[in-house]
N, CA, C and O atoms as a printed pandas DataFrame, in Angstrom:
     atom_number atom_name residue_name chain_id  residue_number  x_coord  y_coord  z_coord
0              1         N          UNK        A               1    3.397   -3.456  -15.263
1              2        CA          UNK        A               1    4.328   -4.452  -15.742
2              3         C          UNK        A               1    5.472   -3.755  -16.478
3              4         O          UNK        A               1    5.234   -2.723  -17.105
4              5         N          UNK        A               2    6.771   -4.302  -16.427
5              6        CA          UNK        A               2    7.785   -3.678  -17.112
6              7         C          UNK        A               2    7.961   -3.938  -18.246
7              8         O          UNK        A               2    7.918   -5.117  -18.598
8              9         N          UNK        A               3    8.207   -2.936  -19.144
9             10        CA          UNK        A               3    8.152   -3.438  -20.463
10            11         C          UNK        A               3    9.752   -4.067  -20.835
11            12         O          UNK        A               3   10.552   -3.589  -20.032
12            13         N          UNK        A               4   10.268   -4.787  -21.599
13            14        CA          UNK        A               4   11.330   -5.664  -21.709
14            15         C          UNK        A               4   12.327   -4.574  -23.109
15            16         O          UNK        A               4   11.989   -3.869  -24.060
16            17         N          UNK        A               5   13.333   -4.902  -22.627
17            18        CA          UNK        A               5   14.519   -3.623  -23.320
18            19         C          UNK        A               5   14.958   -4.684  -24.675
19            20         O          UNK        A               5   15.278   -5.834  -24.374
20            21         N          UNK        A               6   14.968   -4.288  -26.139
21            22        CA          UNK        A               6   15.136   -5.280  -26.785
22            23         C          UNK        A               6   16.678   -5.373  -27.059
23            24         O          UNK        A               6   17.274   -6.159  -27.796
24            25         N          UNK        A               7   17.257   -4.176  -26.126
25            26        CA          UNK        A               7   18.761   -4.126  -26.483
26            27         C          UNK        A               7   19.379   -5.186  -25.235
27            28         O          UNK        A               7   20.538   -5.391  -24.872
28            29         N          UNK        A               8   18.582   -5.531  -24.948
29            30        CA          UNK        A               8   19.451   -6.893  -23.567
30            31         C          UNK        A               8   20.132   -8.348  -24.463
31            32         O          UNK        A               8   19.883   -9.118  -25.391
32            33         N          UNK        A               9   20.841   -8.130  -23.724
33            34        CA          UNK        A               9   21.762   -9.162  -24.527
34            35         C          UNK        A               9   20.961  -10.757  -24.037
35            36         O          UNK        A               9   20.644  -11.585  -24.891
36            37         N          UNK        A              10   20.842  -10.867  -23.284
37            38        CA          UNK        A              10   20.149  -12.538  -22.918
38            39         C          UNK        A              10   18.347  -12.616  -23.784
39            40         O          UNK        A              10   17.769  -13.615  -24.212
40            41         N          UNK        A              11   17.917  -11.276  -23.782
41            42        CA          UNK        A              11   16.421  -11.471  -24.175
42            43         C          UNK        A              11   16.743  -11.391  -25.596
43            44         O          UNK        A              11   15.883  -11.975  -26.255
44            45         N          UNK        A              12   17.686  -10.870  -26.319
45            46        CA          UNK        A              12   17.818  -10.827  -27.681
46            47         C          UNK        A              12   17.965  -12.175  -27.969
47            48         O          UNK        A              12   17.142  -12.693  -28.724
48            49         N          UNK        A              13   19.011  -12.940  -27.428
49            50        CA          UNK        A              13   19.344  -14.877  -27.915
50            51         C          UNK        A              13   18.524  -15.628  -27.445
51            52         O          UNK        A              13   18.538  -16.810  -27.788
52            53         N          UNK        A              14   17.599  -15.156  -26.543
53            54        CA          UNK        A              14   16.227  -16.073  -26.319
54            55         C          UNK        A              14   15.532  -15.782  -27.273
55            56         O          UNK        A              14   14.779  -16.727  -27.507
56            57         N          UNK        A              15   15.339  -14.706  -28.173
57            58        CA          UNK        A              15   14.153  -14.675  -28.935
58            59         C          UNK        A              15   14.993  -15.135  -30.069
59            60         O          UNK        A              15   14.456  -15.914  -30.856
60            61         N          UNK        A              16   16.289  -14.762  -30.295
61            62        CA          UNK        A              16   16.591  -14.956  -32.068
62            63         C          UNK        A              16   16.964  -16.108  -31.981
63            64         O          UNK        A              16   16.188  -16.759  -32.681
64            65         N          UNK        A              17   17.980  -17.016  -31.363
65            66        CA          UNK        A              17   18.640  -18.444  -30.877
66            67         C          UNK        A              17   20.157  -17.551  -31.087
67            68         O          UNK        A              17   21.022  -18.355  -30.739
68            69         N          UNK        A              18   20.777  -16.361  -31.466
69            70        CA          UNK        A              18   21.960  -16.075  -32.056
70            71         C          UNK        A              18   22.478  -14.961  -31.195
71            72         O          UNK        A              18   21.555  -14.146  -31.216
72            73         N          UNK        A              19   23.434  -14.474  -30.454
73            74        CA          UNK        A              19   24.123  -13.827  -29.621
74            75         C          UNK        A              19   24.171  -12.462  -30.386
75            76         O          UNK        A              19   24.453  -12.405  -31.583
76            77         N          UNK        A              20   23.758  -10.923  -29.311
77            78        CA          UNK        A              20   23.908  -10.275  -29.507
78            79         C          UNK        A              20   25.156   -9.868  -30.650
79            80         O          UNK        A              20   26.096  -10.654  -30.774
80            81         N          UNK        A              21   25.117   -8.825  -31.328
81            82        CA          UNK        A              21   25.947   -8.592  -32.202
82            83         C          UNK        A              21   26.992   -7.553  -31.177
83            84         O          UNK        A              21   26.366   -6.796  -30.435
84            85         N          UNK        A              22   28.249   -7.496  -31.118
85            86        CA          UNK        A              22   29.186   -6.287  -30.162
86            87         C          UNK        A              22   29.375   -5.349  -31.029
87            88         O          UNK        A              22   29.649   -5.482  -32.221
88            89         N          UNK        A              23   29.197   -4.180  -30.296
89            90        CA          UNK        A              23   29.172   -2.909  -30.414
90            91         C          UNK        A              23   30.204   -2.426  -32.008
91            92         O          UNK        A              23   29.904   -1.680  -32.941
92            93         N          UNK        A              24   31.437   -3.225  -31.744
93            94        CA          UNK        A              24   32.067   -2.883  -33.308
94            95         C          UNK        A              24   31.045   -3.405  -34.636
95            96         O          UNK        A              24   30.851   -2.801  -35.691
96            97         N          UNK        A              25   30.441   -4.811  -34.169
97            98        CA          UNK        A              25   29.780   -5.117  -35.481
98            99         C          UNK        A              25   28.764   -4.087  -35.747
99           100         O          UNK        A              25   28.573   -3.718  -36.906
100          101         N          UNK        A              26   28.178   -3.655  -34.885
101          102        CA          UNK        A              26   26.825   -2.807  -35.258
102          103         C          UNK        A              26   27.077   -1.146  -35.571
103          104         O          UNK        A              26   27.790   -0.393  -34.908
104          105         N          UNK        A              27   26.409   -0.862  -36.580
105          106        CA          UNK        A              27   26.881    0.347  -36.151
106          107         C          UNK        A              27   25.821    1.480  -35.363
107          108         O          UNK        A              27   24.678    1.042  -35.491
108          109         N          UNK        A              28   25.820    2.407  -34.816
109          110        CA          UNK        A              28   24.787    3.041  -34.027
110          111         C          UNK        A              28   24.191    4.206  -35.315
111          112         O          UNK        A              28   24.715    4.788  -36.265
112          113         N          UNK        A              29   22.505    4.121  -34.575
113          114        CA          UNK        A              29   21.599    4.559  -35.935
114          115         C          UNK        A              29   21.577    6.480  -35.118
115          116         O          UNK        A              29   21.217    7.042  -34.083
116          117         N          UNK        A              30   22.259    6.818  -36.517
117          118        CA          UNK        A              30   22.470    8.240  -36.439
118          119         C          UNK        A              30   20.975    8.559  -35.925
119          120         O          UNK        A              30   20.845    8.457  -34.705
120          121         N          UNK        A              31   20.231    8.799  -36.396
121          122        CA          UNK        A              31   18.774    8.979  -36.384
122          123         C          UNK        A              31   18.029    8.810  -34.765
123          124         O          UNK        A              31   17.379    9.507  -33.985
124          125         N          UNK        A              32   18.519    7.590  -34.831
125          126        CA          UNK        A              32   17.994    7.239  -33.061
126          127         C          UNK        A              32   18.983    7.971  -31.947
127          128         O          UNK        A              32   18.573    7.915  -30.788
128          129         N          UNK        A              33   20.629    8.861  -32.248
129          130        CA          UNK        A              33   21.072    9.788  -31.429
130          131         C          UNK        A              33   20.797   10.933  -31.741
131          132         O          UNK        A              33   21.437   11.751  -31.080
132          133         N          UNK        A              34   19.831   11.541  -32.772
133          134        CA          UNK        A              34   19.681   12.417  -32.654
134          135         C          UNK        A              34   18.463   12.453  -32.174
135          136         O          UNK        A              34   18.307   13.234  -31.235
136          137         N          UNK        A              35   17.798   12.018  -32.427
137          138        CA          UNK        A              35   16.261   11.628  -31.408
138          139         C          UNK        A              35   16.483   12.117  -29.997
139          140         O          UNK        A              35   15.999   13.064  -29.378
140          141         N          UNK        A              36   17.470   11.070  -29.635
141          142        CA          UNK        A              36   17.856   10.816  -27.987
142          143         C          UNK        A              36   18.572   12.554  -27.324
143          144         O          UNK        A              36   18.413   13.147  -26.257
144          145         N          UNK        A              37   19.533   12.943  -28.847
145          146        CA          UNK        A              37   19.539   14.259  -28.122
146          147         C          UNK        A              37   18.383   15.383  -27.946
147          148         O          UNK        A              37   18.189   16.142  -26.996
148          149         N          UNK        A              38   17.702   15.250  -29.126
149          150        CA          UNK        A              38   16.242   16.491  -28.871
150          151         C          UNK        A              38   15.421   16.036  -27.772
151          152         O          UNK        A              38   14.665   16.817  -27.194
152          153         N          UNK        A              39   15.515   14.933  -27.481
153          154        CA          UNK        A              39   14.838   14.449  -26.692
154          155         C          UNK        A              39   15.572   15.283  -25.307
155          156         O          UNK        A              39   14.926   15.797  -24.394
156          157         N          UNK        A              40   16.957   15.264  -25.415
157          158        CA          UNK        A              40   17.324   15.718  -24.107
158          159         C          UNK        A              40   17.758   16.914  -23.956
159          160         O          UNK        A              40   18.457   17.168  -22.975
160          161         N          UNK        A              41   17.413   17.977  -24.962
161          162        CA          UNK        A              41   17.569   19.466  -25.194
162          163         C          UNK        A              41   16.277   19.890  -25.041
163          164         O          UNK        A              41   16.050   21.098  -24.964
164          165         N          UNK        A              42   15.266   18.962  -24.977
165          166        CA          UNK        A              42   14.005   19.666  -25.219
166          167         C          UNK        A              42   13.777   19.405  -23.308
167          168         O          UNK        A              42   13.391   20.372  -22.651
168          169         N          UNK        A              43   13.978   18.437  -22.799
169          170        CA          UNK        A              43   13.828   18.694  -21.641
170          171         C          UNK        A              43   14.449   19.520  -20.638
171          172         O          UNK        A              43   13.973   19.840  -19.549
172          173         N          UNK        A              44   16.019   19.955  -21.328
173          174        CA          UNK        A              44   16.922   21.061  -20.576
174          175         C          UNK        A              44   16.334   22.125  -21.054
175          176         O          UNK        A              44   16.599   23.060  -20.298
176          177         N          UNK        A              45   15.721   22.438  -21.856
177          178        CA          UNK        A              45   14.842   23.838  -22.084
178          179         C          UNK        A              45   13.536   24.215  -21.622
179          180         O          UNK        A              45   13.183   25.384  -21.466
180          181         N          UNK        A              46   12.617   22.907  -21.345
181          182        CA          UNK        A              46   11.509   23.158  -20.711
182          183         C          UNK        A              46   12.252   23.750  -19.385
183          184         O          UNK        A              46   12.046   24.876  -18.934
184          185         N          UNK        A              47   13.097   22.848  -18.876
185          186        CA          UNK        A              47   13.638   23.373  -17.312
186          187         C          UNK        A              47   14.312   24.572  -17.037
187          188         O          UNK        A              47   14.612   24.824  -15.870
188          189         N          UNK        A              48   14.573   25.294  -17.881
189          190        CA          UNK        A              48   15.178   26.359  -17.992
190          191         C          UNK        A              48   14.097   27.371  -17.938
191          192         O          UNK        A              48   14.154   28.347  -17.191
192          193         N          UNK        A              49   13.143   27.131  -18.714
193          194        CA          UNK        A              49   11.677   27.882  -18.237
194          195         C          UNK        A              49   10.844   28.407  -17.092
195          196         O          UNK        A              49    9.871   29.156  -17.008
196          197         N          UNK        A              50   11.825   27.525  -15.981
197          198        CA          UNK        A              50   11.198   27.661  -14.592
198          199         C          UNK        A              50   11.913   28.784  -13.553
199          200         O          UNK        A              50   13.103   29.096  -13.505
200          201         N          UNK        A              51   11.163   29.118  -13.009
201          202        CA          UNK        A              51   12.151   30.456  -12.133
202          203         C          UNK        A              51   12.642   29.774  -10.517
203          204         O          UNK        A              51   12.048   29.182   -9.616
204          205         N          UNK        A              52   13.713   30.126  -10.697
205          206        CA          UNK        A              52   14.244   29.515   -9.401
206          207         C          UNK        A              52   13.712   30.984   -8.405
207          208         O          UNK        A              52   13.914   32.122   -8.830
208          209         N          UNK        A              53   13.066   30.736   -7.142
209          210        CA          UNK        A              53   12.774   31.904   -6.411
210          211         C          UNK        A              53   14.193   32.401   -5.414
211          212         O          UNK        A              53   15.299   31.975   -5.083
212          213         N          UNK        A              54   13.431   33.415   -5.248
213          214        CA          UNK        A              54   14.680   34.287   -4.853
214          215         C          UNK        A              54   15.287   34.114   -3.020
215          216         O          UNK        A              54   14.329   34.010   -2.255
216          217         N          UNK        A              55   16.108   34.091   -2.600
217          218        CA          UNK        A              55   16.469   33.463   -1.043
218          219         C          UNK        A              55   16.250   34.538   -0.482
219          220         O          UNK        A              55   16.815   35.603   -0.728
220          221         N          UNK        A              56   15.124   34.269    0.588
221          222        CA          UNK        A              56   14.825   35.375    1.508
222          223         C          UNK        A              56   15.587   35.020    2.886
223          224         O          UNK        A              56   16.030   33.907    3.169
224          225         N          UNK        A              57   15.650   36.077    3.618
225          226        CA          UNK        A              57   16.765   35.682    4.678
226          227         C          UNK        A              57   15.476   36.167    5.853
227          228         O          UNK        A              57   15.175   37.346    6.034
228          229         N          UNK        A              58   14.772   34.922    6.625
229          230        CA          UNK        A              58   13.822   35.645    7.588
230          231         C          UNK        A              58   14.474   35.108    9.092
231          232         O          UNK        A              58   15.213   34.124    9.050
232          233         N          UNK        A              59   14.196   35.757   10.409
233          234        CA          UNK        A              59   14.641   35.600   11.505
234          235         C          UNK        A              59   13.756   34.148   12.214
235          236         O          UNK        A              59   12.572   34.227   12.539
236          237         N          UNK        A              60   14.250   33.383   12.304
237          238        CA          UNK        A              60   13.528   31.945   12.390
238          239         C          UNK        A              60   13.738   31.458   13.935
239          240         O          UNK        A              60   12.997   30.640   14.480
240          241         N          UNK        A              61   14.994   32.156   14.630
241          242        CA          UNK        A              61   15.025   31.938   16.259
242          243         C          UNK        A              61   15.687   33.404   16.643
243          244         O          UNK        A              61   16.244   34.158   15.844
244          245         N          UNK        A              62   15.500   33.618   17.991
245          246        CA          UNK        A              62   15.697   34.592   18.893
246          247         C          UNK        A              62   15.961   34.214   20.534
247          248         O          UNK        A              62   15.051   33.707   21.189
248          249         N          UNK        A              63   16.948   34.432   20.983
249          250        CA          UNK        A              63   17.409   34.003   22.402
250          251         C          UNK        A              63   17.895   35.080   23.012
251          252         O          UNK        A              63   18.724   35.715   22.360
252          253         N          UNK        A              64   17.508   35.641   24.526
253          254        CA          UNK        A              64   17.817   36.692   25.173
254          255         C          UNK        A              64   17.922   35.721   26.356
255          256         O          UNK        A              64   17.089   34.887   26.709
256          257         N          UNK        A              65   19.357   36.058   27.002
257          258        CA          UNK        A              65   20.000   35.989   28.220
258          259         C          UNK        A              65   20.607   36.733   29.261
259          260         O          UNK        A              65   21.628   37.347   28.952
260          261         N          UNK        A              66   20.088   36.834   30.754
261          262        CA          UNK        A              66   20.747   37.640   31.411
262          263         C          UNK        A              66   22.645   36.803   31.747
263          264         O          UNK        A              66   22.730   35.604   32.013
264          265         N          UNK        A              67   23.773   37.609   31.665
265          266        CA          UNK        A              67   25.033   37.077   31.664
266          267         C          UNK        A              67   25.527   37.565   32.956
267          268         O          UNK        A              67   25.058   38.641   33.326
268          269         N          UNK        A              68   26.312   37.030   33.653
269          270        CA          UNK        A              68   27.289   37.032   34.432
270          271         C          UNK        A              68   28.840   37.837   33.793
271          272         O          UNK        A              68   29.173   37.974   32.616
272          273         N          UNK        A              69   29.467   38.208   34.867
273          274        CA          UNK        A              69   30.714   38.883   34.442
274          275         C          UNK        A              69   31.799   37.628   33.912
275          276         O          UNK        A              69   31.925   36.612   34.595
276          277         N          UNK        A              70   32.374   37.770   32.939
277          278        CA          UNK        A              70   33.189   37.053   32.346
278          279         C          UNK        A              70   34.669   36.640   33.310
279          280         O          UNK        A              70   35.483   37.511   33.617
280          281         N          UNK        A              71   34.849   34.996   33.749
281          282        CA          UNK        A              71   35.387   34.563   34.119
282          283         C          UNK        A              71   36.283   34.042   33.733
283          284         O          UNK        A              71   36.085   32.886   33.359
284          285         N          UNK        A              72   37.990   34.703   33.592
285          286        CA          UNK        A              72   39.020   34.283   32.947
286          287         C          UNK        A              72   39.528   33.125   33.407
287          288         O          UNK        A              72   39.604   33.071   34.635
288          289         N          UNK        A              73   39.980   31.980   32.685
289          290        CA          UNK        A              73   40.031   30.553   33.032
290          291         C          UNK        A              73   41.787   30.236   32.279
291          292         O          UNK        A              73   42.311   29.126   32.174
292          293         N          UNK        A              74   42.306   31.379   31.910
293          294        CA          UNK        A              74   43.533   31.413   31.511
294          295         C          UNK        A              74   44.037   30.747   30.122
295          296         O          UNK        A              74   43.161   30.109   29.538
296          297         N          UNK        A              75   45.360   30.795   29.477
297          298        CA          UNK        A              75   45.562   30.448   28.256
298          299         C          UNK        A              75   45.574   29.346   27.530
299          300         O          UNK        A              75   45.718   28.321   28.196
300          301         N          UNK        A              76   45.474   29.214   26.418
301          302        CA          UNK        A              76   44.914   28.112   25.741
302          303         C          UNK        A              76   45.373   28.110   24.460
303          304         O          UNK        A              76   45.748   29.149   23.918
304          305         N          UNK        A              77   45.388   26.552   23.666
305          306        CA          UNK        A              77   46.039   26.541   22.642
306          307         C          UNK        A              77   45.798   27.362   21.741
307          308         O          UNK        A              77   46.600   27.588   20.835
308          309         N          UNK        A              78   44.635   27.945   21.850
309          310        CA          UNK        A              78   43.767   28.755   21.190
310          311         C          UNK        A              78   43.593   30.367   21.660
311          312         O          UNK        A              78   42.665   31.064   21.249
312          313         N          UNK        A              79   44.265   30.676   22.258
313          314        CA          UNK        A              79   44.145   32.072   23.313
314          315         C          UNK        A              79   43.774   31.888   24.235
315          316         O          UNK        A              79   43.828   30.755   24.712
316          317         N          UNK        A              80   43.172   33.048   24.969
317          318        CA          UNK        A              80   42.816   33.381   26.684
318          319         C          UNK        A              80   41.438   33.063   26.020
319          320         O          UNK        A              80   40.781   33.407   25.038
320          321         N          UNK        A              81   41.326   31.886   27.512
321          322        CA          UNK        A              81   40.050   31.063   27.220
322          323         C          UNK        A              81   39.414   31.821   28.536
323          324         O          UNK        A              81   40.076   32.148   29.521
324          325         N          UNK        A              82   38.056   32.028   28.370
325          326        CA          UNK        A              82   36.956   32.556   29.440
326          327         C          UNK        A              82   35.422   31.774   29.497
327          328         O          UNK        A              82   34.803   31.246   28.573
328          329         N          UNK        A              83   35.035   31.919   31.033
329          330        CA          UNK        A              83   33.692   31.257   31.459
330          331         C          UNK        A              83   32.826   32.321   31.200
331          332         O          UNK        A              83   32.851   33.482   31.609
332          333         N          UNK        A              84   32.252   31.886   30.645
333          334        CA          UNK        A              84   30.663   32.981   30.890
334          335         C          UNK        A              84   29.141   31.993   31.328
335          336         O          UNK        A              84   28.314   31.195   30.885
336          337         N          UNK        A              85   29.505   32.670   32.372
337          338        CA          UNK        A              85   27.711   32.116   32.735
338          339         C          UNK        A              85   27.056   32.954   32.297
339          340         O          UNK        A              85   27.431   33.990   31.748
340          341         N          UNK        A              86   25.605   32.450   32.573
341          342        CA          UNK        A              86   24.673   33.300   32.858
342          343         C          UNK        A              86   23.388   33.282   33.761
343          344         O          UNK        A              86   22.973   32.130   33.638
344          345         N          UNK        A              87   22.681   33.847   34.466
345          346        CA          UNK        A              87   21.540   34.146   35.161
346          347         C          UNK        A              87   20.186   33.222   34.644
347          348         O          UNK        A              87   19.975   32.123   35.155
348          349         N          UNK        A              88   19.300   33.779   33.586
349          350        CA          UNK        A              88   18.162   33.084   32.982
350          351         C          UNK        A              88   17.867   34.327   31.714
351          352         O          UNK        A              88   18.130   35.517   31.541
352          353         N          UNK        A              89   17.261   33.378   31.096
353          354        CA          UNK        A              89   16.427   34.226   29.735
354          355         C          UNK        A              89   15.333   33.286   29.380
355          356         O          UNK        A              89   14.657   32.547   30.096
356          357         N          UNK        A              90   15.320   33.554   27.731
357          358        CA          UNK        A              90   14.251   33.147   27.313
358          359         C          UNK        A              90   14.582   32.945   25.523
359          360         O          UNK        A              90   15.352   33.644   24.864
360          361         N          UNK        A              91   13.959   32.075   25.147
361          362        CA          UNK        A              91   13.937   31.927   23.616
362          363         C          UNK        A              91   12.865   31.723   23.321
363          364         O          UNK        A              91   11.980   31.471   24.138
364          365         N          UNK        A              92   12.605   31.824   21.324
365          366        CA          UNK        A              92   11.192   31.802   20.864
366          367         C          UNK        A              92   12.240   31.470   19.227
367          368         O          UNK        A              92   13.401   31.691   18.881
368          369         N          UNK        A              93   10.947   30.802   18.564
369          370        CA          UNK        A              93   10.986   30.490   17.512
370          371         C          UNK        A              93    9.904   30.289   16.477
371          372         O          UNK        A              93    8.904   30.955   16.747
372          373         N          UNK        A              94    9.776   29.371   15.066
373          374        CA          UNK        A              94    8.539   29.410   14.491
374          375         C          UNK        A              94    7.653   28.276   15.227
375          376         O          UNK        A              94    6.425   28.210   15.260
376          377         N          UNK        A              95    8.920   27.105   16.008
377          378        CA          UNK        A              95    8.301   25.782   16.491
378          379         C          UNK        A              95    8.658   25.895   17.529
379          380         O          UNK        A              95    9.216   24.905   18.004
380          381         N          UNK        A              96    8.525   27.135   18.404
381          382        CA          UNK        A              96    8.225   27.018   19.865
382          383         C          UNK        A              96    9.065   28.406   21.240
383          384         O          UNK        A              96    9.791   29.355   20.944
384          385         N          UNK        A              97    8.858   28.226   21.850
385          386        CA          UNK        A              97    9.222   29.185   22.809
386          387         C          UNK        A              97    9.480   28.233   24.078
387          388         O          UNK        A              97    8.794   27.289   24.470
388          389         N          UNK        A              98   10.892   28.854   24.701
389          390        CA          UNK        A              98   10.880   28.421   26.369
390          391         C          UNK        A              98   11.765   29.168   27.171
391          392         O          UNK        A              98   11.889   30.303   26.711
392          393         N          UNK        A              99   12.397   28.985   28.143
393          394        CA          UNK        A              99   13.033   29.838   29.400
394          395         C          UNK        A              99   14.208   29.231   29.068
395          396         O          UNK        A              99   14.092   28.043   28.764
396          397         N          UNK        A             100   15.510   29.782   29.029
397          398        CA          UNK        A             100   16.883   29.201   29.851
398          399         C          UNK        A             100   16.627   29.365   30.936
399          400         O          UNK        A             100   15.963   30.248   31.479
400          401         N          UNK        A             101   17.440   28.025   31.544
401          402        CA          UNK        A             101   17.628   27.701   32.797
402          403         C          UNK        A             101   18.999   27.667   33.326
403          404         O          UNK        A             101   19.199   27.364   34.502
């Protein structure tokens, strides 16, 4: 069950009969922001405690193809554009292996 926030403005005038007080009338309880900050220094420091591990760089796919001689297909907005076929190969990975076709 959720517990009910006593800073809500509708559950406060249901319980008192009298409308929240606005933010100028009240003033905020030093005590309860400093609470709220140890509260939130103490959790940026537990987290700081933790080791981020280090990025390993491992080979996760591999593809070998037999190629065809490179077929110039002429210029392009981008330079001299070329075909490359190829013949057949083969690939492998951690989730699987198969043939180009």
């Amino acid at each position: 069950m959720k517990e009910h926030n006593p800073e809500n403005p509708i559950l406060h005038e249901s319980i008192n009969g009298t409308p929240m007080p606005t933010p100028s009338q009240s003033k905020p309880s030093k005590k309860r922001d400093h609470d709220a900050m140890m509260a939130f220094q103490g959790e940026a420091s537990a987290s700081r405690s933790f080791q981020i591990p280090k990025p390993v760089l491992e080979r996760d796919f591999q593809m070998s193809v037999q190629l065809n001689p490179r077929i110039s297909v002429g210029p392009g907005i981008w330079g001299q554009r070329n075909w490359i076929s190829y013949v057949s190969g083969h690939w492998n990975g951690r989730w699987g292996k198969g043939t180009v076709v």
